[in-house]
Every structure is written in C-alpha cells, then in structure tokens.
C-alpha positions in Angstrom: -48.4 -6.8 -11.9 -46.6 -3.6 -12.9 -47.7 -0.3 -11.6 -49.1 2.8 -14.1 -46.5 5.4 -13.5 -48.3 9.0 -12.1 -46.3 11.3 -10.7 -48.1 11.2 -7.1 -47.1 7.9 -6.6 -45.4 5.8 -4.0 -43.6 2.7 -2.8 -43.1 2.1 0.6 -40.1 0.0 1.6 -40.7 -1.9 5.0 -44.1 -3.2 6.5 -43.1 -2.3 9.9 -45.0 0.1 12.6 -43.2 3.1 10.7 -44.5 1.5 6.8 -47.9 1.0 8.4 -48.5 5.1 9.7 -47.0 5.4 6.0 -49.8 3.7 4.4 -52.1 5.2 6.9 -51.5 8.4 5.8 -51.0 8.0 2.1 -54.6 6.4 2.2 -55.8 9.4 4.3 -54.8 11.8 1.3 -56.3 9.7 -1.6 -52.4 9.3 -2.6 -51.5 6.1 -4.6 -48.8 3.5 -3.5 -47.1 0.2 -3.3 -45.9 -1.6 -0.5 -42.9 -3.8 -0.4 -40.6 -6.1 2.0 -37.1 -7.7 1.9 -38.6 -10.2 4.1 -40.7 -13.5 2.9 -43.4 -13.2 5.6 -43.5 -10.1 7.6 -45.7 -10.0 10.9 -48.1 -7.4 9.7 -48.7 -9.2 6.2 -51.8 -10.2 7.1 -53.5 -7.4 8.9 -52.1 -5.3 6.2 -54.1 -7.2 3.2 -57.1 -7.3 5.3 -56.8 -3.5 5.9 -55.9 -2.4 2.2 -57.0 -5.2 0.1 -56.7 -3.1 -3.5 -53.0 -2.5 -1.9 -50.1 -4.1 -4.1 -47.5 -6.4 -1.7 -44.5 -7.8 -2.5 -42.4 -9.4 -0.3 -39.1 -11.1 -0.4 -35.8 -10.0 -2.9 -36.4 -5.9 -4.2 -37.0 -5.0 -7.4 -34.9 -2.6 -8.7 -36.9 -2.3 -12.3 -40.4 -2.2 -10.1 -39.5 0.1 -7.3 -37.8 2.9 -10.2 -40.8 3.8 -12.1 -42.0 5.7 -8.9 -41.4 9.3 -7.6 -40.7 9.1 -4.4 -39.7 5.9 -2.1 -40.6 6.2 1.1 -38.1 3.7 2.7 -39.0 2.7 6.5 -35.7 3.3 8.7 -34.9 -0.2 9.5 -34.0 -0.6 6.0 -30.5 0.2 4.9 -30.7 2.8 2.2 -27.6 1.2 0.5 -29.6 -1.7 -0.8 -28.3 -2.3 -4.2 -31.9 -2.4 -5.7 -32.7 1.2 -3.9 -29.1 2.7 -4.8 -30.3 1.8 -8.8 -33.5 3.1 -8.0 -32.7 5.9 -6.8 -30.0 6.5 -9.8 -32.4 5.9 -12.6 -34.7 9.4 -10.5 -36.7 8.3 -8.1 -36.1 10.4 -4.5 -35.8 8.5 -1.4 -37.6 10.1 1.6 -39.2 8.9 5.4 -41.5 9.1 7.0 -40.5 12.1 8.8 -40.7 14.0 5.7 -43.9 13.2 5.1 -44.9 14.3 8.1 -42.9 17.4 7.8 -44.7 18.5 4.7 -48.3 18.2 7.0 -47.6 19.4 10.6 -48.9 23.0 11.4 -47.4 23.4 14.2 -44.0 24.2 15.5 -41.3 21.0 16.1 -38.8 20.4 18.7 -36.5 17.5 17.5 -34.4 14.9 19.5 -31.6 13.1 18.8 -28.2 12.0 20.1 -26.5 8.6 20.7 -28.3 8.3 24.3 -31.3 9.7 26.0 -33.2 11.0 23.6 -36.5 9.2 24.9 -36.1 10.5 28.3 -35.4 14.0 27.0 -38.3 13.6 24.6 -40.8 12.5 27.2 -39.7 15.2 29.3 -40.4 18.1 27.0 -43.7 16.5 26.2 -44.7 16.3 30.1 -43.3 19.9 30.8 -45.5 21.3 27.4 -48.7 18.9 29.1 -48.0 20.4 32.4 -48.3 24.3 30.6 -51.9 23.0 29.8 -50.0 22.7 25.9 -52.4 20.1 23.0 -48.5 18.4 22.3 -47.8 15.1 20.4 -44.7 13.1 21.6 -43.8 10.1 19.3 -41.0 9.5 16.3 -38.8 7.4 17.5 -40.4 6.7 21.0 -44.2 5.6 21.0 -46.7 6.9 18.9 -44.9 7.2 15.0 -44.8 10.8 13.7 -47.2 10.3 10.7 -49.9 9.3 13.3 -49.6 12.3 15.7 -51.4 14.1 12.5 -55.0 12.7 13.4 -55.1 15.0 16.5 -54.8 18.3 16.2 -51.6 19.5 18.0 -50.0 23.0 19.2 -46.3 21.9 19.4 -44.7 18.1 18.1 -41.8 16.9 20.5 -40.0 14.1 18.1 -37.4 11.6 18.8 -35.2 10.9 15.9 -33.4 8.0 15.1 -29.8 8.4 12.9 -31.7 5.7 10.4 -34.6 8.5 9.9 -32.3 11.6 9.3 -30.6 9.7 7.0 -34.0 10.4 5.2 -35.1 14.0 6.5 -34.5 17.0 4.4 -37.5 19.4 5.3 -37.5 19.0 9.1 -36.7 22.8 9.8 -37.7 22.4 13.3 -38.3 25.3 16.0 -35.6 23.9 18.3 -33.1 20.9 17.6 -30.8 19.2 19.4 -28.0 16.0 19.5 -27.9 15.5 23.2 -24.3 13.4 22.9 -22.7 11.3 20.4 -20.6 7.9 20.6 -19.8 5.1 18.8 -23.1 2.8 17.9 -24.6 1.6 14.5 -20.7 1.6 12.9 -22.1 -1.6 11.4 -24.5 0.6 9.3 -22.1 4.0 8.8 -18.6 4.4 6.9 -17.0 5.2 10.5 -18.1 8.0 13.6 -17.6 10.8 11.2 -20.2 10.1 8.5 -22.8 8.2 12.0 -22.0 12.1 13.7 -22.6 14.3 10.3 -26.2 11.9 9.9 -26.9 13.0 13.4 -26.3 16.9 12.8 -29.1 16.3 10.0 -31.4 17.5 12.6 -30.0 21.3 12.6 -31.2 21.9 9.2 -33.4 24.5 9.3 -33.5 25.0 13.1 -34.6 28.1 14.3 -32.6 27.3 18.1 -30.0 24.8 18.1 -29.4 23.0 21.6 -25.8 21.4 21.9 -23.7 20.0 24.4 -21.0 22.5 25.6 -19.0 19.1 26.8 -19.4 16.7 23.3 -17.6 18.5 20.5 -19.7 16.1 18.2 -23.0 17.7 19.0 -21.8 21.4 18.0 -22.7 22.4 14.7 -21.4 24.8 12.1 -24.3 27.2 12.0 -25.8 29.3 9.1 -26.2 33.4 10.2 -29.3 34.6 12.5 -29.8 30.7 14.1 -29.6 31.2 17.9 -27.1 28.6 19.9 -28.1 27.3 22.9 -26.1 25.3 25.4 -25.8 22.9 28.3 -23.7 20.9 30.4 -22.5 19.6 33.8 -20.8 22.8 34.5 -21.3 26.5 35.3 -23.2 28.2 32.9 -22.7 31.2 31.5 -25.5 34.2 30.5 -28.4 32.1 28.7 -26.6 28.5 29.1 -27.9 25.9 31.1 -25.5 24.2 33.9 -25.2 23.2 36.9 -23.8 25.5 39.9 -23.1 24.7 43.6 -25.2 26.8 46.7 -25.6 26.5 50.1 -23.7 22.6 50.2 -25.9 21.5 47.0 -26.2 21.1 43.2 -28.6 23.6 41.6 -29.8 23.5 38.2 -28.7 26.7 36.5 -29.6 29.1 33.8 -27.5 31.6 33.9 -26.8 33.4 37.1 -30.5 32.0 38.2 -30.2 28.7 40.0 -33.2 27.0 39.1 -34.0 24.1 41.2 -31.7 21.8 43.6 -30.5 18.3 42.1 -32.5 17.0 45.0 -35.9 17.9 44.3 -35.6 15.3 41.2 -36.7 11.9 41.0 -34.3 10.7 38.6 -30.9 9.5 39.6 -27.4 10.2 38.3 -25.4 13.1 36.7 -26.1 11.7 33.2 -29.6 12.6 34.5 -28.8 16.1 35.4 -27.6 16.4 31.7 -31.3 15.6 30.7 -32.5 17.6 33.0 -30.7 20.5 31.2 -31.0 19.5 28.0 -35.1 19.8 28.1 -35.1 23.2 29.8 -33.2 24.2 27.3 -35.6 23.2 25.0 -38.1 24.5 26.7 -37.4 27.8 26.8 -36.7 27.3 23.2 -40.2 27.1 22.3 -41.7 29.5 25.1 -42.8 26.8 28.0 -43.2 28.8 30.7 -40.3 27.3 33.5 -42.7 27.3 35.9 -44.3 24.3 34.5 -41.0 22.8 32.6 -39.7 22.9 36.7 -43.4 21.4 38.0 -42.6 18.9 35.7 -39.2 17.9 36.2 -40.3 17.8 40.0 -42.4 14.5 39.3 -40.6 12.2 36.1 -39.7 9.3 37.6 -37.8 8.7 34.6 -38.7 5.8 31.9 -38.4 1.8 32.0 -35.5 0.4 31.4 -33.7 4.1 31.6 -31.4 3.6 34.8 -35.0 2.4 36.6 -34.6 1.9 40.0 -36.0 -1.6 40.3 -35.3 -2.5 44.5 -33.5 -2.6 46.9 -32.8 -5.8 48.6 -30.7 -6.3 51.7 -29.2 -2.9 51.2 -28.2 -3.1 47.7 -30.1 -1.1 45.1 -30.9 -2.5 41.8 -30.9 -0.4 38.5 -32.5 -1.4 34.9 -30.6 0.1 32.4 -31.5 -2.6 29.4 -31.9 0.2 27.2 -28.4 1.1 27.2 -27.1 -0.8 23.8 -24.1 0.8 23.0 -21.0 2.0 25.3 -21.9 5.8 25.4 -25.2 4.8 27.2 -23.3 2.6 29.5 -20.4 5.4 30.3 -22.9 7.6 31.3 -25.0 4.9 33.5 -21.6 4.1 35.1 -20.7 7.5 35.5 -24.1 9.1 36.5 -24.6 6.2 39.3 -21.0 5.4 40.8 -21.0 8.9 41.5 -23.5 8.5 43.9 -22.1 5.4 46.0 -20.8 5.9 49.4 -16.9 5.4 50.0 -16.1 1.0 50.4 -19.3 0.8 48.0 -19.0 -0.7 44.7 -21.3 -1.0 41.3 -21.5 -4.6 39.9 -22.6 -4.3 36.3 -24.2 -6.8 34.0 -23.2 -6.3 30.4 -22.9 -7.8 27.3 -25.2 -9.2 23.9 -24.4 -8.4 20.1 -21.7 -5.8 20.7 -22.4 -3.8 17.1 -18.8 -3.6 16.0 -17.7 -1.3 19.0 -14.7 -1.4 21.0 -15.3 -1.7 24.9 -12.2 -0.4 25.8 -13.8 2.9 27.3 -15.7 0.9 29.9 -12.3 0.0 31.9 -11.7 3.3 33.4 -15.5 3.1 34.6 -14.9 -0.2 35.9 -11.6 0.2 37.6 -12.6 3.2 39.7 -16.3 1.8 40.6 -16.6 -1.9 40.2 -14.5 -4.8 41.5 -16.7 -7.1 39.7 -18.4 -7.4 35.9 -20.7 -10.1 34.7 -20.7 -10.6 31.1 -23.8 -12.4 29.5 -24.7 -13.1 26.1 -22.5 -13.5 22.4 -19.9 -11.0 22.5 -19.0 -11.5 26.5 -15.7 -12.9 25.8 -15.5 -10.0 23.3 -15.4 -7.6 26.7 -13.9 -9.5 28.6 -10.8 -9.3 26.4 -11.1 -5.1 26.7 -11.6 -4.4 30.4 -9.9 -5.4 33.3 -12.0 -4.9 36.3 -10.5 -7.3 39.8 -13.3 -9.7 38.6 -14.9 -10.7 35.8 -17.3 -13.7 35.9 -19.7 -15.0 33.1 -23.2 -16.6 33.1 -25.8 -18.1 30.6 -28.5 -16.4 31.6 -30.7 -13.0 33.3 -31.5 -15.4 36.2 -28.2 -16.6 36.6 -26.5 -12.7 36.5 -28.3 -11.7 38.9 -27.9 -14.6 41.3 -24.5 -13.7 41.2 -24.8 -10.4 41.3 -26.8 -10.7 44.5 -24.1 -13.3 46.0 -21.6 -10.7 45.4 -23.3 -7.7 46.6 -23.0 -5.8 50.0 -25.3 -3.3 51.6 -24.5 0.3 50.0 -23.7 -1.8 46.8 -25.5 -1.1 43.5 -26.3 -4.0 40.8 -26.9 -2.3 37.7 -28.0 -4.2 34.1 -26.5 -1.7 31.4 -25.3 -3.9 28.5 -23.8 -1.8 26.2 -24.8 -4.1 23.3 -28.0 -5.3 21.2 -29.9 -7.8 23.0 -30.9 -10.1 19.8 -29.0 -13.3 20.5 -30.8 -14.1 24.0 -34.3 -11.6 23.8 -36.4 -10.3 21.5 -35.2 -7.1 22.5 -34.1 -4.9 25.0 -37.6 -4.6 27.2 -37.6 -8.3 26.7 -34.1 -8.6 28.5 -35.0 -5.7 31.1 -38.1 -8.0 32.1 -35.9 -10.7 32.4 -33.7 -8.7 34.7 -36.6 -7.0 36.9 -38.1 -10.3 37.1 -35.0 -11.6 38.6 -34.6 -8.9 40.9 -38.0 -9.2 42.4 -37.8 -13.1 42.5 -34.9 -12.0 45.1 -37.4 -10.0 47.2 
C-alpha cells in the first residue's frame, strides 16, 4: 500500500527504543507517518501493531521509491544514513532528520548537550544530579536512559542530553545553552570516512551553543567558534581565570576554578584522574547554565559514579576489582588505565581484561599503559589475537570465557593489585552487550568472595 503524499508527513527508519519515542510523539501531535525496518522481524513488531494498529510497517529490504514521496525521514541512529535506498531518497528531496531534532523543535526549556568519545553518561548523570540537588524540574535522557522525545511528557526547567555521534549526524537545530565534546579518540571508524570526518560529526554539537565547554588537553574537542559564543575550558592542570583545573594545596589535589580551589579530590567517591576530568567537565557546565556550586559541589560529594563506569566491584584478598565493561573502544580504556594505575602503590600492578569485536581500531596505544602498569593482560573474545599482536606487556594470557578471566586474574593477583575489566572493544561476539558482559564479570568477582 502506497502512502498519499501531504506535506506533514513522516517515515520513521528503525523500530528501535529511539523509532518507538518517535512514533510516540508524532501520534501525540496528530502528525501522519510510516514506520519501517531493515530487519525481517524486529523485537518491538508486535507491541508496535498492537499499540498503532492503523500504523503502516514494513520490514525487511528499504524502499527507495516508498520512503521518497515523504518530507522528512526521521531515521533512528542505529541506522547508517548511507543506505543506498535513503541516499536516493534523500536526492530525489526528502530531508533526513532524528529524533533529536524533533525534540529540538518542542523543548521550552534551555539544553546542555553531551558528547565525546568517553564519559558522556557519567558527565550527563552528573549535571542532571547537581541541577536535582538545586531543587531544578531537569530531564536527563538522549543517549543514556530515558530517549529525548520522551522527556517532553513532563514539564522540564533545563534538559541535560547525551549525544551519540550516530544522532548529530542528524541534528541541525540543537542550539543548546551549553555544549561540550568531553574527549575524542578513534571508535565507530567502521561507520566514518577516517577520525577527521568521526571528530567534525562530534563538533555538531557546538552549533548554536550559547557556552562551549572543551578540553584544554584534546585538540579535537576545540572548536572554531562564531563571534559573541563564550569558551569555556577544563583539564587536569592549573587553570587559569574562569577555567576549570586542578591545583595542588596543603599535600592535596583540589578542584579548581580559577584561583578558587573548589573541593579536594578526596571528598569524591569516584576513582581515578579520568574521573577528575568529569568532575570538571560538569562544573563547568554547571556554571554554564547558572547551578548554583553549592549544590553542583553537594552533588559531586555523593555520585558514586555509574555501573559498569570504572565500578568498584570488591575487594578480595587485597586486590580491588574494577567494572569498566563500558569501555568499548581504546580512548575509554587509556583513560581507565591511566585514571586507576595512577593510584596503585609502588611493587603494585593492574591486570586488565580486554578484548571483543575491536571496531577497526588499532591497539597499539594500550602498550605504553601496559608496560608502565601491568605485567599481565588477558585477552578474551574475537579480536584477542588482534591485541595480542599490538601490545607487549611481560605477559599476556588468553581465556574463553568471563569466568575463566577472572580466575586467572585472581590467581595472578597480589594484595595492593587491581583487576580491572576495560575491553576496549564491542562485546557482540560473546554478550548481548556490554552490561551483559559487566554481569558476567561482577558475577565472577563476587563468586570469588
């Protein structure tokens, strides 16, 4: 059945979580659309029939001739966008948004937007609790959680959204009160030409920003800026007037704005210099959008940062056992090796589990890492041998399985010792993703125990 062109309607590409808010909404506003799927039988087929039964469906092969008689596709951001049939969509006229701008063209009130390689949930859930602790009415969600289009049903005085690379690729009305790409490395170079045109989708979220928040230390998060938009920085150093650092007093670490230290690294719960960074990165924010820091501090006083973030898990005969499953791609891992090893006592060593679907990226940035840290690596999964040929830690071992990693993890471990799961790849060949395969590990751990 062929749709009856108007010019308000829509075809959603992907019956996903994010194609499901999409429909949600569009049904909200009395808007007309399609629905369709490159995949024969989709979870939320069903469910969705039995929800919008006068809802067209099509599933399987796109159709190039179907989906260009429409105005807009709104294209879900699991789906590639270079899809032959949405390329000759999109060249016969029809425009090719997300969900973001959607939401976007709805929200009353002011946005601060998330992105960057790694961290971007913990940065995000930390702006949302330090708005909560100011007594703020804030919706958290994008990327993380609740999806954007959703956070609309509750009435809301500031939106904190995570942002994916895969849904800038599809933003162009963002123009969000304070943006910011915490860091940027290699990841998703199986869906971008190379890092330049993965970075430039990631600057995306500076369009329109009143305050842009960079990192002073990643080159790849500093954006050319138009006149009158304010720049805002942090880092792991000193900062200078109105940047956010860090700055040693009395024999500590002090968080730092300015010449006013702001709060010592140990009256955080969260571990690790890479945590530090976050820690900035949100004041910054923060203060970007008029939290008072009295309740942005309050709240950094009590996150005890997010599963499968660098999550202390245990500690069992003096070793201490970190969940980092969320790290899929080297940068995350870096900083996980970085943030933590920093922290060991002298004779103490990190043993790190790694490996999965490796995405296409070279390892070769984990030796350095490894050599002044670990004398031992265990490599799991598809691309282990993949690794293995990239570093050169004293000792690399391999095993088949979570339960057997961490066996020999724990055989190899001594007290002051840290075990920490960071795999720096996709986790589809052995879980069904990466909370799956943090389970897995945590379950391990506490089978120890």
């Amino acid at each position: 059945m062929s749709l009856i062109t108007t010019d308000k309607q829509r075809i959603i590409i992907g019956l996903g979580q994010t194609g499901l808010s999409c429909a949600r909404y569009l049904h909200r506003k009395g808007v007309p659309f399609a629905i369709c799927d490159t995949r024969e039988a989709p979870a939320a087929a069903d469910s969705f029939r039995a929800e919008f039964p006068g809802v067209e469906l099509r599933l399987g092969e796109l159709d190039a001739d179907w989906m260009s008689q429409v105005q807009e596709l709104v294209i879900s951001p699991g789906i590639d966008k270079r899809h032959p049939a949405i390329q000759a969509a999109t060249s016969a006229g029809a425009a090719l948004i997300g969900d973001i701008d959607l939401f976007c063209r709805e929200a009353k009130a002011p946005i601060v937007a998330i992105t960057g390689s790694n961290a971007k949930s913990t940065v995000t859930t930390l702006v949302g609790l330090m708005a909560q602790q100011a007594g703020l009415n804030v919706g958290v969600g994008g990327n993380i959680g609740t999806p954007a289009l959703d956070l609309l049903l509750d009435p809301a005085e500031l939106y904190v959204l995570e942002l994916s690379s895969f849904q800038l690729e599809t933003t162009h009305e963002l123009r969000a009160a304070a943006a910011t790409v915490l860091n940027v490395s290699p990841d998703h170079l199986d869906r971008y030409a190379g890092m330049q045109d993965y970075t430039l989708t990631k600057q995306r979220i500076y369009r329109g920003a009143s305050v842009v928040v960079a990192n002073r230390q990643d080159a790849l998060t500093q954006p050319l800026l138009a006149q009158g938009v304010e720049l805002r920085t942090f880092g792991l150093n000193e900062p200078d007037l109105k940047q956010y650092g860090l700055r040693e007093h009395d024999g500590e670490t002090w968080l730092a704005c300015g010449l006013e230290n702001l709060l010592p690294e140990s009256a955080l719960k969260i571990r690790g210099r890479h945590n530090l960074a976050n820690a900035l990165a949100a004041l910054a924010l923060a203060d970007a959008v008029s939290i008072p820091r009295e309740a942005a501090l309050a709240a950094l006083q009590v996150f005890p940062g997010l599963e499968h973030r660098c999550q202390w898990i245990a500690e069992v005969n003096g070793v201490s056992y970190f969940n980092d499953s969320k790290g899929t791609n080297v940068g995350a891992t870096l900083a996980a090796l970085d943030g933590l090893g920093a922290t060991l006592d002298e004779g103490a060593q990190l043993i790190l589990i790694a490996g999965g679907v490796g995405k296409e990226q070279s390892f070769a940035e984990l030796d350095a890492p490894l050599q002044r840290f670990s004398r031992d690596l265990i490599l799991i999964g598809r691309d282990a041998k993949l690794i293995a040929a990239e570093v050169s830690p004293n000792r690399t071992h391999f095993a088949d399985s979570m339960q057997a990693a961490v066996a020999k993890a724990h055989e190899l471990a001594r007290a002051g010792d840290i075990v920490l799961l960071s795999p720096a790849c996709a986790s589809f060949d052995m879980f069904t993703g990466y909370a799956e395969r943090g389970q897995c590990f945590v379950q391990a751990v506490e089978a120890l125990t």
